[in-house]
N, C-alpha and C positions, 0 to 999 in steps of 0.2 A: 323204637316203640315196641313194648311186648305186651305179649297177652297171658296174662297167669291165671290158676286153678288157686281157687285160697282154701284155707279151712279154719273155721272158728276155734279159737282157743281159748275160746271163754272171755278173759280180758284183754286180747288180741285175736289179729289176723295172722296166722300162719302162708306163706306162700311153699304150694306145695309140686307147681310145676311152673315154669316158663319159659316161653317161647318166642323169638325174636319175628317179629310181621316185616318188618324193613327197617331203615337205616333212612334217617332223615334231622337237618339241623332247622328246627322250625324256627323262626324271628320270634326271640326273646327279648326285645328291644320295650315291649311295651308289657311293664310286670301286672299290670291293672286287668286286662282280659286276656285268656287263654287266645294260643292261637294257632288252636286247632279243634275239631269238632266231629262228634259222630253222630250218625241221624239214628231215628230212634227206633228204625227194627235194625239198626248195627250194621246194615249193607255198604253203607256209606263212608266215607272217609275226607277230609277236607283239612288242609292245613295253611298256612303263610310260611312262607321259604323267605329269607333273608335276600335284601337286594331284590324281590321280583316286582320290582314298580313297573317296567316294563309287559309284565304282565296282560291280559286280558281274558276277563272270566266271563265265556258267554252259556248261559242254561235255558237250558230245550225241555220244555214241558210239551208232553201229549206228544211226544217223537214217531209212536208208535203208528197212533192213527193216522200223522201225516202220510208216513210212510207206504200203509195200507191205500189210503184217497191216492198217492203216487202209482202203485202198481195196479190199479183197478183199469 
């Protein structure tokens, strides 16, 4: 996965630098949706890795506050 600087060429994208973020073979088994995803201020990152049926994806909203009601 990288991340490039483009620049407009008028009737093209020119790529003008790039930069490797990490090395990842995402499960390309299914051509119909992407699969992989970034949230939309770009902090985020999310992908499917081949074979990880074993897997389990749990998400923690509001982690903060519990944590603060913990240490009170």
């Amino acid at each position: 996965m990288y991340a490039a600087d483009v620049q407009d060429g008028g009737s093209s994208l020119n790529v003008v630098k790039r930069d490797s973020l990490f090395s990842a073979a995402f499960d390309n088994s299914n051509n119909i949706h992407q699969q992989y995803d970034l949230s939309p201020d770009g902090k985020n990152f999310v992908g499917i890795l081949p074979n990880a049926a074993d897997i389990k994806l749990r998400v923690v909203t509001n982690w903060l506050s519990e944590v603060r009601q913990k240490l009170k």
